[in-house]
C-alpha positions as CSV (number, residue, x, y, z in Angstrom):
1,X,5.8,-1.9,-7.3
2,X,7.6,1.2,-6.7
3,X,8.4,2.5,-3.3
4,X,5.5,5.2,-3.1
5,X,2.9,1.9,-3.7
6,X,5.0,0.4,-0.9
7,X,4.7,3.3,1.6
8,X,1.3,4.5,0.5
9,X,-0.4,0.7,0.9
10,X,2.0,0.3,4.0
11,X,0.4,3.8,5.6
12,X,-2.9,2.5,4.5
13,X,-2.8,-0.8,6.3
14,X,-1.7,0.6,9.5
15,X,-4.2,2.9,9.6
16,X,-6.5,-0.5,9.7
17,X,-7.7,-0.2,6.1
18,X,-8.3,-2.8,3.4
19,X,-6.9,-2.9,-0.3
20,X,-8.3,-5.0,-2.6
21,X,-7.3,-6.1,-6.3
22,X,-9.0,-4.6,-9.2
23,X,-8.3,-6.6,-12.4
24,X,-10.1,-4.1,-14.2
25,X,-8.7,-1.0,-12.9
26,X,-7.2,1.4,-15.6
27,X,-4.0,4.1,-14.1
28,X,-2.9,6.6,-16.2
29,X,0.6,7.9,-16.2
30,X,2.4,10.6,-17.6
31,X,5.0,9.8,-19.6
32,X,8.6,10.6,-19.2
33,X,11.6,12.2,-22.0
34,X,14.4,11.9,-19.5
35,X,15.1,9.4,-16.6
36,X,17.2,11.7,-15.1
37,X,14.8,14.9,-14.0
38,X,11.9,11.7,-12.7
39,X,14.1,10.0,-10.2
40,X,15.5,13.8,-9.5
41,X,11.6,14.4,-8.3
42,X,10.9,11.3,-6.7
43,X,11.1,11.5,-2.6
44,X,14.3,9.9,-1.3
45,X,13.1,9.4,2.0
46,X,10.7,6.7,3.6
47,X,9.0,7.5,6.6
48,X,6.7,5.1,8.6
49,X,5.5,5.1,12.1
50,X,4.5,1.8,14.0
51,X,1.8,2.4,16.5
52,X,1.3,-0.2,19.5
């Protein structure tokens, strides 16, 4: 799991949601050439807000 599962099923959850495993479920991805320009475009900041 990479951290935008974690923060997208964490926001899900605290919105009162339910996830549920999908054996069968088929995700499609586009490959990479070069590690460096991917983790250059992924989001370096996690932002969650507890409510209660």
């Amino acid at each position: 799991m990479n951290l935008e599962d974690f923060e997208f099923s964490t926001r899900f959850l605290m919105q009162g949601k339910k996830i549920q495993y999908a054996s069968d479920a088929l995700v499609y991805q586009e490959a990479i050439a070069k590690a460096r320009p991917f983790i250059r475009h992924q989001p370096h900041r996690l932002t969650l807000v507890a409510s209660g």
